[in-house]
Structures are given as C-alpha cells and as structure tokens.
C-alpha positions in Angstrom: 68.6 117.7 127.1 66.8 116.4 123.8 67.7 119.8 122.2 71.6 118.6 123.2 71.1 115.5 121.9 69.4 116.7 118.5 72.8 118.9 117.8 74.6 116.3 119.0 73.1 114.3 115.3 75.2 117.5 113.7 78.6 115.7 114.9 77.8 111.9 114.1 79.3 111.9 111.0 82.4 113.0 112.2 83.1 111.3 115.7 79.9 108.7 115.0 77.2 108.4 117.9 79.4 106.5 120.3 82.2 109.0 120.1 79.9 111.8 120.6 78.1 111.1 123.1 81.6 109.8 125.2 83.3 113.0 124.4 80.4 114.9 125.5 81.3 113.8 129.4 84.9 115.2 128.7 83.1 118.6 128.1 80.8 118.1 130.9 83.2 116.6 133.8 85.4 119.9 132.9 82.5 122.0 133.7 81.1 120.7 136.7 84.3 119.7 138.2 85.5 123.7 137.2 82.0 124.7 139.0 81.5 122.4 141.4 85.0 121.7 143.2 83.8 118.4 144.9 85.4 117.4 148.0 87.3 113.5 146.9 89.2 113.3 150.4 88.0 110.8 153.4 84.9 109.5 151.3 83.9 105.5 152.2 84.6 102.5 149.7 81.0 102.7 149.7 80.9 106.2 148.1 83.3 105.3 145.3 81.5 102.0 144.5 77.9 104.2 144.0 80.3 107.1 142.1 81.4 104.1 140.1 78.2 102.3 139.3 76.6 105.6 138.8 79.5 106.7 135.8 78.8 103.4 134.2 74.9 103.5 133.9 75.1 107.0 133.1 77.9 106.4 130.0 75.4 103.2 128.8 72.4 105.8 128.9 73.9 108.4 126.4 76.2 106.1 124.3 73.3 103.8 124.0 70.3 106.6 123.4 73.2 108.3 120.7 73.3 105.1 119.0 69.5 104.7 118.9 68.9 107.8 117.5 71.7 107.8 114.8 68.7 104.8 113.6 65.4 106.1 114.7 63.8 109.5 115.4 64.6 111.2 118.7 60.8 111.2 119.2 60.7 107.5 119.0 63.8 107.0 121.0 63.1 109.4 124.2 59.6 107.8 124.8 61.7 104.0 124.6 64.1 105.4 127.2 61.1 106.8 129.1 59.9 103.5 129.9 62.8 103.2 132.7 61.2 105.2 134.8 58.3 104.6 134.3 58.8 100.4 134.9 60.3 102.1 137.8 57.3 104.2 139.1 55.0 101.1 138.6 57.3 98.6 139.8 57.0 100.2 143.3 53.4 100.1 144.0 52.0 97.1 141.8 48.2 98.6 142.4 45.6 98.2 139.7 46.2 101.7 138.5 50.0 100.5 137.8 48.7 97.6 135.9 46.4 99.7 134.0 49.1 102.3 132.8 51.5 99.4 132.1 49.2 98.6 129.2 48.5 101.9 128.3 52.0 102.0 128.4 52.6 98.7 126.3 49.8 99.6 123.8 52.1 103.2 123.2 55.1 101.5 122.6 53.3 98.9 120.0 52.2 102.0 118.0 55.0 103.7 118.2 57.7 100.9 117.0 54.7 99.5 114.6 54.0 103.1 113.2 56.6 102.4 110.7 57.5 99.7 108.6 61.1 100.7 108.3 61.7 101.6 112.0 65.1 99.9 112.8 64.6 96.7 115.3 68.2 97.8 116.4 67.4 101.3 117.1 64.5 100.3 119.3 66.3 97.5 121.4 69.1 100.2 121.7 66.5 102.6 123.1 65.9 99.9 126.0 68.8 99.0 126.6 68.8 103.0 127.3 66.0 102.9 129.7 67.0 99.7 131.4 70.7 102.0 132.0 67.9 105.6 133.2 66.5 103.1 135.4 70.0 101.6 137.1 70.9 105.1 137.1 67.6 106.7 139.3 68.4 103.8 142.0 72.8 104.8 142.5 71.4 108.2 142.4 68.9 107.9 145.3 71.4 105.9 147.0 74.8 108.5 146.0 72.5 111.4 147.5 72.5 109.8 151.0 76.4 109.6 151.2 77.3 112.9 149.3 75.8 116.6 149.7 75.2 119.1 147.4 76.4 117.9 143.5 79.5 116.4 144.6 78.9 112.8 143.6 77.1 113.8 140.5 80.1 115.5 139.5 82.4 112.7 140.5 80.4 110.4 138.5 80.5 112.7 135.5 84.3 112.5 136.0 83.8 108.6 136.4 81.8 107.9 133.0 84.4 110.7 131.3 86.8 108.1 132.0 85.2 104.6 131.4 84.5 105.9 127.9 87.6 107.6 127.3 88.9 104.8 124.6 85.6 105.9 122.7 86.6 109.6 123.0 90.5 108.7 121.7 89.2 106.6 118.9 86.6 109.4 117.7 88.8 112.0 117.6 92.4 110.1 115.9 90.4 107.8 113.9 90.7 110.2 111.1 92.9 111.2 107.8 92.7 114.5 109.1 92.0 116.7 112.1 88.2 117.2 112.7 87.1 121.2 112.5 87.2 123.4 115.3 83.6 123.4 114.9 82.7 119.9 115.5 84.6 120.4 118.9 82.8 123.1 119.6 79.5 121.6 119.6 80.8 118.9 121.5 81.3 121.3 124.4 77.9 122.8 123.8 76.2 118.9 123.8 78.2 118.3 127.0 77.2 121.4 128.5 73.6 121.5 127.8 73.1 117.9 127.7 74.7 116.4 130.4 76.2 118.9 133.2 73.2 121.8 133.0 70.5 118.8 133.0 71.8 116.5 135.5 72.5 119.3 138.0 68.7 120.8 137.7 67.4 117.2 138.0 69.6 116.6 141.6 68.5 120.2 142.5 65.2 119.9 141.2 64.2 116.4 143.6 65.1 117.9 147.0 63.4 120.7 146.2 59.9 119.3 144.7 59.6 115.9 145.7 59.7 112.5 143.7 56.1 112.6 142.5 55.9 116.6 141.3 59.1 116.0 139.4 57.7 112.3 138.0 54.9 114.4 136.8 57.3 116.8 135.0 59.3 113.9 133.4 56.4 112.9 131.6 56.5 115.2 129.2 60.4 114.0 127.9 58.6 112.5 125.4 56.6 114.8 123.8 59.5 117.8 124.0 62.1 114.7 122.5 59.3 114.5 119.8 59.7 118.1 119.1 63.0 118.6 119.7 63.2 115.9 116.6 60.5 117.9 114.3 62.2 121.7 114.9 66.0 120.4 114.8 65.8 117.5 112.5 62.8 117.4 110.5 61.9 114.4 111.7 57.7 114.2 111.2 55.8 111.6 113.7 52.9 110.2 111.8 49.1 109.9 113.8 49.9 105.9 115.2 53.2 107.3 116.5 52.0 110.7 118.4 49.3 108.5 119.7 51.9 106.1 121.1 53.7 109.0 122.7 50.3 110.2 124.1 49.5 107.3 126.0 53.2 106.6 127.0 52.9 110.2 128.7 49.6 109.7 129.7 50.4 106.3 131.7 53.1 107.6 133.5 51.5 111.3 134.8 48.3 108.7 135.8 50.8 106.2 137.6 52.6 108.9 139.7 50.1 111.5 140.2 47.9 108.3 142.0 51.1 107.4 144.2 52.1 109.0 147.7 54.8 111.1 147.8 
C-alpha cells in the first residue's frame, strides 16, 4: 500500500493528488468487482447504508492521505494516519497502559511535525483528517462484515467510493489541453490495484484469520515501511527527531495492543 501510494506521487502532476487517488478506485472497483462477482440482490437497507458510509470514509482516507503527501513526506504522513487506529485501540480499554502510549504516542507526533521547520501545517492537518476517515472506516468495516460474507461488501464499497469521487476522476482526466499519456493511465491501474483492491482484500482476509490484536501488532509497522517506502521511491530522508517520532508512534501502538485481550 505505501509503495502504491509512492508511484502514485509519479501521476500528481498530471491528474493532481485528488484526481489520482479518485481514479485509483475506478481501477480497483473494476478488479474486485471482475474477481469478486458480489451478490447485490435481496441485501437490507441496512447493508447499503454500511456499503455507503464505508465508500465515503474510504474515498476521504486516500483523497485526503494523496493530498497530504503531495505536501509532506510519506513517512510523515503514514505515521499521522496511523494515529486512527491507534486512538482507536486506546479508546477501547482506557487502562493506564493506554494512557501511557497515548503520550508516547503524542510525544512521536511533536517530533515528527516539529522535526522540520518547513513541514507544511496543511499537510499535517490533512494527514488527520486521514486518520480520523481509517478510523470511521475500521468501525463500518466491523459492522459490514456481520451483514456480508466473504469480500462482497468490501467490493461494493469500492464500487461505492468509485462513484462518490467520480466528478474528481472526470475533472482529472478532461481538465487538460491535451490527452494525458497512456502511461500515466497505466500507473493509475497499477496504484488501484496494488493500493487499494490487493490491500483491502488481504486486510478483510487477514482479520478472520489472525485475530484483531495479531493483525494490530502487524499494523504497527505502516509507519516505518511508509518511511521507507518514501526514502527508496522518493528520496525523501527522515532526519534523527523524525525517526524517533515514528519509533515511539510504533512503539505505543504494538505496547497498547499486545497488553489488550483479544
């Protein structure tokens, strides 16, 4: 997913962030709706309004986190969108432990942001805005799953956020003198395809089979692979404050979940 969303930087200058990361469920609600085949007959109101809310905090996630990290480094960015899940994790228990890697947390994100003196104020309130959506998104999905089997109303919200950003995806592509290269719509498939439908299915697939707090423990280390995925793609060097800030991000949440029950 952060490797997807480093190419995806390759295409900003032609379709901008929004644009990208709206046409990027185009390419992704073809392939899972191609793989997947979900069943849309004699579902509940119910169902539709979870699909629904699901599409929308899912298209806020990725245009939000593209437009953050057209401003700051992907690094930066996937430890700020991190902190959904992680308010998440703490938010359920409220034990001292929680309280103790919410300031571990805090004290990361101070470092991180404050590393830089030219770290864009709108690139970071972006990013939350990003994990507030990751965080409205993990509660539809735990709800969706009850009502849908398999990757059906995954894929259905795919299809859902395809179409709420749909204007973006129109405007990227005619607001041009010309046609934009076969090229740039080819990595558009690829950003879809390993950024959204590959992902999102392995993380629906990969919580029935491991359990909340095993695959918690694995989501800790987004931050540190975004921060790579920005140095090997991009370029993009974290100084010592900001690695340190990512560090204790990481280390807050793997101490917050490993210490809860499954």
């Amino acid at each position: 997913m952060q490797t997807a969303a480093a190419i995806a930087t390759k295409v900003f200058a032609t379709f901008g962030p929004a644009g990208t990361g709206a046409l990027r469920f185009l390419a992704a609600a073809a392939v899972l709706v191609g793989c997947i085949r979900p069943r849309v007959r004699a579902r509940p109101a119910a169902f539709w309004g979870l699909v629904a809310g699901l599409g929308l905090s899912t298209a806020a996630t990725n245009v939000f986190l593209y437009e953050a990290i057209a401003r700051i480094p992907l690094g930066t960015a996937g430890t700020l969108v991190f902190l959904g899940p992680l308010a998440l994790a703490i938010a359920a228990t409220r034990r001292r432990v929680d309280m103790a890697a919410a300031a571990a947390a805090a004290i990361g994100v101070v470092l991180l942001t404050g590393a830089s003196s030219d770290v864009s104020v709108l690139g970071v309130a972006l990013a939350l805005v990003a994990a507030a959506s990751v965080a409205a998104s993990i509660l539809m999905s735990r709800r969706l799953a009850v009502h849908a089997d398999g990757l059906d109303g995954l894929t259905l919200a795919i299809v859902a956020a395809a179409i709420l950003t749909l204007p973006m995806s129109a405007t990227a592509v005619v607001g041009h003198a010309s046609a934009p290269a076969l090229g740039a719509f080819v990595l558009v498939v690829v950003v879809g395809t390993l950024g959204v439908a590959i992902p999102y299915a392995l993380d629906f697939s990969a919580l029935r089979r491991v359990g909340v707090k095993t695959y918690g423990i694995l989501l800790s280390l987004d931050p540190a692979i975004a921060g790579l995925a920005g140095l090997a793609f991009l370029g993009q060097r974290l100084d010592a404050p900001a690695m340190l800030g990512i560090a204790l991000v990481m280390a807050a949440s793997a101490g917050a979940i490993s210490s809860a029950t499954e």
